[in-house]
C-alpha positions as CSV (number, residue, x, y, z in Angstrom):
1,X,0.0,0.0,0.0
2,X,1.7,3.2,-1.3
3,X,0.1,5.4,0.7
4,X,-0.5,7.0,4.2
5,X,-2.6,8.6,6.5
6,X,-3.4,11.7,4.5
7,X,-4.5,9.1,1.9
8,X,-7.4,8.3,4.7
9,X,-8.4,11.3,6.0
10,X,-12.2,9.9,7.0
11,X,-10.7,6.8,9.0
12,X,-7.7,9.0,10.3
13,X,-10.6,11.2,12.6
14,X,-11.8,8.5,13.7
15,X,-8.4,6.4,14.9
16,X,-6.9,7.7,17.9
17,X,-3.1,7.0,15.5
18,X,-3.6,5.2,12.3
19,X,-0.3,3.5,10.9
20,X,-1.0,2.7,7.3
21,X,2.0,0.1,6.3
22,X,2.7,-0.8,2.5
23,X,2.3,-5.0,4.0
24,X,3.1,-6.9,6.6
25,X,2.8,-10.7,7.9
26,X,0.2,-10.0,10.3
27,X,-1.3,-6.6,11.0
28,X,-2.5,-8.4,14.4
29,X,0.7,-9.3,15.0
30,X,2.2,-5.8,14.6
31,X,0.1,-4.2,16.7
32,X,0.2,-7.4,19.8
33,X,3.8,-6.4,19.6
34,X,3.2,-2.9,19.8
35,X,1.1,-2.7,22.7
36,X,3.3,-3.5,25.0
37,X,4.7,-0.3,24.8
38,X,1.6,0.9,26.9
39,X,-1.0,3.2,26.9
40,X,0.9,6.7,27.0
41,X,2.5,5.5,23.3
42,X,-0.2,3.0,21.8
43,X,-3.3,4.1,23.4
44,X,-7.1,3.3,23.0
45,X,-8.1,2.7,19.5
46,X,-4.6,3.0,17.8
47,X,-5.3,0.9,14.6
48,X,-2.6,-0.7,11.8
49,X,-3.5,-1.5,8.6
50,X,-2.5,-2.7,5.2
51,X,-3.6,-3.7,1.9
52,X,-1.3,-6.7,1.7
53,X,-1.0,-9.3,4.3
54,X,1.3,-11.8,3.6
55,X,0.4,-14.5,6.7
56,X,-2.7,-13.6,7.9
57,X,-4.3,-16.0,10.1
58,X,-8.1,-16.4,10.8
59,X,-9.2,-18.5,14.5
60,X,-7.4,-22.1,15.3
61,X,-4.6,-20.5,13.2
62,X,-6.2,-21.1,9.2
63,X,-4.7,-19.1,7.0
64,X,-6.5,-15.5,5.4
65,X,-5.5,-15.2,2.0
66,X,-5.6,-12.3,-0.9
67,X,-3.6,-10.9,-3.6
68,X,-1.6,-8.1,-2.9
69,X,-3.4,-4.4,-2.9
70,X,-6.8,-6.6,-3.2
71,X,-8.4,-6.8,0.1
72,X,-7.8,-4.3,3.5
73,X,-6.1,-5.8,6.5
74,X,-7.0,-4.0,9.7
75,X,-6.0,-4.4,13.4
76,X,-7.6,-2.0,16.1
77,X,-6.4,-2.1,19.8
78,X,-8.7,-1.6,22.6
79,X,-8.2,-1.0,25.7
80,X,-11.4,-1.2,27.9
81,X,-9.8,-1.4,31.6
82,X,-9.4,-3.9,34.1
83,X,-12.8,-3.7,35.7
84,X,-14.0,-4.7,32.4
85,X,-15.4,-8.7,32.8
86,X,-13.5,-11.4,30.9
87,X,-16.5,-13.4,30.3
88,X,-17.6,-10.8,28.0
89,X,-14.6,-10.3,25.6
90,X,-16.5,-13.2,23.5
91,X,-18.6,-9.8,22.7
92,X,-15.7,-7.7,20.8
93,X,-15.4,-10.1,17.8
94,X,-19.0,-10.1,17.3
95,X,-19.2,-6.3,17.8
96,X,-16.2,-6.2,15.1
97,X,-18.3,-8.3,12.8
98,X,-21.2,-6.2,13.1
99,X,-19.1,-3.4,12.3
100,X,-18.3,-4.8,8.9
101,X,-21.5,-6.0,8.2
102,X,-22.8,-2.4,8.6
103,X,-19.4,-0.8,6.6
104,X,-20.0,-3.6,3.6
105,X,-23.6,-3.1,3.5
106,X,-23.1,0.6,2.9
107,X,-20.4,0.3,0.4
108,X,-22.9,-2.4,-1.5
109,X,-25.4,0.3,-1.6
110,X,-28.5,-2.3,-2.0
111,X,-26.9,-4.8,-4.3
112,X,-26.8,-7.9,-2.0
113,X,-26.6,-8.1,1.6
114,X,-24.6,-8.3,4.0
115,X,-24.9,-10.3,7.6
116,X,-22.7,-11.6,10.3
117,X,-22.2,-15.4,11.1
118,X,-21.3,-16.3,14.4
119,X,-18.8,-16.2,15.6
120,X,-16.5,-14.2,13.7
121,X,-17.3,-13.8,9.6
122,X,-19.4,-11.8,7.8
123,X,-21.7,-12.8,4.5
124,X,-22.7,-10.8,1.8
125,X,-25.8,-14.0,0.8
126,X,-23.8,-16.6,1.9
127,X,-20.1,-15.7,0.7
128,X,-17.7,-14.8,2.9
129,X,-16.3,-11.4,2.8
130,X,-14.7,-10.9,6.1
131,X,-13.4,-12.5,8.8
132,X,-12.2,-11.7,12.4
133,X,-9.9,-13.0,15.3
134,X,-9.6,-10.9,18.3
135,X,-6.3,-11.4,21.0
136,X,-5.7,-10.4,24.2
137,X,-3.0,-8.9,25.0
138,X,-2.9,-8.4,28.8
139,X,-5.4,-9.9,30.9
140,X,-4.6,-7.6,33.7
141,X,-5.7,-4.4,31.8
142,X,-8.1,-6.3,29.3
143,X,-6.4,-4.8,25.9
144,X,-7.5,-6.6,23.1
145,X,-5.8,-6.8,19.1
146,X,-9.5,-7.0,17.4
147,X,-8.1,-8.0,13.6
148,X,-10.5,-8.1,10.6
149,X,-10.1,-8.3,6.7
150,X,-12.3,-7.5,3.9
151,X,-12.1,-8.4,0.6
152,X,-12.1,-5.6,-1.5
153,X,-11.2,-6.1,-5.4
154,X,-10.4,-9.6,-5.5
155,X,-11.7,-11.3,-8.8
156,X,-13.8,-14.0,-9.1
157,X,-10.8,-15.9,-10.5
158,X,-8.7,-14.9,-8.0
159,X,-11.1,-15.9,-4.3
160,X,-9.2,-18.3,-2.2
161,X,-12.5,-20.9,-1.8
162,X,-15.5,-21.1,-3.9
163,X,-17.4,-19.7,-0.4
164,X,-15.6,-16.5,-0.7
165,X,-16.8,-13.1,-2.3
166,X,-15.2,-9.7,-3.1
167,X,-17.1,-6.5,-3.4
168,X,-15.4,-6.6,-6.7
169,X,-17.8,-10.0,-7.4
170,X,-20.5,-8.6,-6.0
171,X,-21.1,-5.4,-8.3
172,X,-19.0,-2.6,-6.7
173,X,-16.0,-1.4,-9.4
174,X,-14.3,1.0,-7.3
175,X,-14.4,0.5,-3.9
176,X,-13.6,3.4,-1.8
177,X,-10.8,2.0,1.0
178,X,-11.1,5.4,2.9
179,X,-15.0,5.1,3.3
180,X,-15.3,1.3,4.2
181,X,-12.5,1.3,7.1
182,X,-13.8,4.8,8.4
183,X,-17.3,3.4,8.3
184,X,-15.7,-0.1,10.1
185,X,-13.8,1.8,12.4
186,X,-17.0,4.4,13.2
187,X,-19.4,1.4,14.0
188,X,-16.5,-0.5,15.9
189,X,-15.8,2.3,17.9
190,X,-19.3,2.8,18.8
191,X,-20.4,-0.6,20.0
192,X,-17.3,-1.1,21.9
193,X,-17.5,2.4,23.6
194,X,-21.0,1.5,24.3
195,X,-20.3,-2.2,25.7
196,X,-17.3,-0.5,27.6
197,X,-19.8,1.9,29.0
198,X,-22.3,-0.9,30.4
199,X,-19.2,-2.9,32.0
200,X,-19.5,-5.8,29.3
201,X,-23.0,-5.8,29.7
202,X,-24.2,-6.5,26.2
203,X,-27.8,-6.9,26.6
204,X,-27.7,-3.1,28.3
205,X,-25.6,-1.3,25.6
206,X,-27.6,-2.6,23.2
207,X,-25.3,-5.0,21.3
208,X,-26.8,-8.5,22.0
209,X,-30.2,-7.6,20.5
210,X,-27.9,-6.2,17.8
211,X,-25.9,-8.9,17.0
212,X,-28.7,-11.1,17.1
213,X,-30.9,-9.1,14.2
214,X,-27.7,-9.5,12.1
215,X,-26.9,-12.9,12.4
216,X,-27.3,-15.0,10.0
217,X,-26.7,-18.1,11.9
218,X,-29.9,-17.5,14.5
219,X,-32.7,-19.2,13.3
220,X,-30.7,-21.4,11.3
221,X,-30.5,-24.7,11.5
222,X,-26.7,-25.7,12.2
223,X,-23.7,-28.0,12.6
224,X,-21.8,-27.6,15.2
225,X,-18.3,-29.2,15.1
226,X,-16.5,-29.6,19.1
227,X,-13.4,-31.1,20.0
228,X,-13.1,-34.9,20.4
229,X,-14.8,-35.3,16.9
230,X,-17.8,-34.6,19.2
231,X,-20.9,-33.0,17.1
232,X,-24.1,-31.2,17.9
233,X,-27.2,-30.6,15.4
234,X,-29.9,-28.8,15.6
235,X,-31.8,-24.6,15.5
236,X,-29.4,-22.0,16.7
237,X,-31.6,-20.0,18.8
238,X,-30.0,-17.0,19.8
239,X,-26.9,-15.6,21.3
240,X,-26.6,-15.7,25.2
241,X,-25.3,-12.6,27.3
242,X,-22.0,-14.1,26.9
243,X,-21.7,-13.9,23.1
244,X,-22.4,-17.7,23.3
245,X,-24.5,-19.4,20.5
246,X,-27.7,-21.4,22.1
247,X,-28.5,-24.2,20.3
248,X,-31.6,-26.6,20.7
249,X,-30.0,-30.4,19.3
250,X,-32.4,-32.4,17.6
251,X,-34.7,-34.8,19.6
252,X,-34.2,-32.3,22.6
253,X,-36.0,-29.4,24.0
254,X,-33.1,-28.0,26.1
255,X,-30.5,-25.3,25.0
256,X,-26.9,-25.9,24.7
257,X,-24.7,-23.0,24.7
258,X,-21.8,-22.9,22.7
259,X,-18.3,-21.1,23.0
260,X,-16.6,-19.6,20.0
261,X,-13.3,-21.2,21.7
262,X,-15.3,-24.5,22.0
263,X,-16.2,-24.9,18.3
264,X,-13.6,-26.5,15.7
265,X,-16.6,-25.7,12.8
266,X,-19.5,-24.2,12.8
267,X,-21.8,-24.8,9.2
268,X,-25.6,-23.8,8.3
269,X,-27.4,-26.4,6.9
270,X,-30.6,-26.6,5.1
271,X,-34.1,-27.3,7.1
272,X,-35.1,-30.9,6.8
């Protein structure tokens, strides 16, 4: 990416410091490392981005792929506190997803749609766009690396799985980089600032109900891959106040709640 901040001056007022680097391995990475230095140097909502990431990584360490200059790479540091409750850091990846949901959706300006899937992609009607993976980076003061990418102008040709779409593929030419990560970072900052507000308490800032009208996967009926080649099938029901997907398995009328660290593969799968 031969460019800089000037070249983003929408996402710039939003980011408390935006680093835009020409590539790197891992944008996530990068910024993990850079953290450490504390809050006085790296503070709340510094963010690092790229246009070509050459290991990108998505959860349980798979591998993002995109051309170079094709797709934007973006990692955004929060730093919410230490009062803040670790059961409820399972909230930020789903806030980050709904973030891109709402930045894609704008950018496709009605030509498909765009959703979230729990816990960590989005779909513009069925293909993957983006995906996230959030890290912490001290438990003691709760900062959190939340990483997303998002195709951009990736060709059909070009998609790393048959599952995957582009903006590109789906009908938008030109996409405007500045616009989609200042409209990410906008939303992101928002939900976060609210959940932040309400001491992790998603149901009160507003972010569970949220979620929940984006998601794809509530509703759905659903797959659910766990360690120990142990499966569960059944109707994803909803999302509990932990960011937990609740799902009723066939034959059974009680609700199992699910972890995003729990699941090895989670897939849709039509009604019988």
């Amino acid at each position: 990416m031969t460019s800089s901040p000037a070249d983003f001056p929408l996402a710039s007022a939003v980011a408390s410091t935006l680093d835009v680097l020409d590539s790197s391995p891992s944008t996530n990475d990068e910024l993990v490392a850079r953290a450490g230095r504390g809050p006085a140097e790296v503070p709340h909502f510094s963010v690092v981005v790229t246009d070509t990431q050459t290991a990108g990584r998505g959860r349980l360490g798979r591998q993002w792929t995109a051309p170079p200059g094709a797709s934007l790479a973006i990692s955004v540091l929060v730093r919410p506190g230490p009062s803040f409750p670790m059961d409820s850091l399972g909230w930020l990846p789903l806030a980050a997803g709904l973030a891109m949901s709402r930045a894609v959706h704008n950018a496709l300006g009605g030509l498909a749609t765009a959703r979230v899937k729990w816990p960590n992609d989005v779909l513009v009607d069925g293909s993957k766009i983006s995906g996230v993976l959030s890290e912490l980076v001290d438990a003691e003061t709760g900062a959190v690396v939340i990483g997303a990418g998002v195709n951009l102008t990736i060709s059909d040709e070009d998609l790393p799985v048959p599952t995957a779409t582009s903006l590109a593929v789906e009908g938008v030419s030109e996409p405007d980089r500045d616009r989609i990560l200042a409209d990410y970072l906008t939303e992101l900052r928002s939900l976060t600032d609210a959940l932040f507000s309400s001491r992790g308490d998603a149901a009160a800032s507003g972010l569970q109900k949220a979620v929940t009208d984006s998601c794809s996967t509530v509703g759905a009926r659903v797959k659910v891959e766990l360690p120990g080649n142990l499966v569960l099938t059944g109707i994803a029901r909803g999302i509990d106040s932990t960011g937990r997907i609740v799902v009723q398995a066939d034959g059974s009328p009680d609700l199992t709640p699910v972890s995003a660290g729990d699941v090895t593969h989670l897939r849709t799968e039509p009604r019988a």
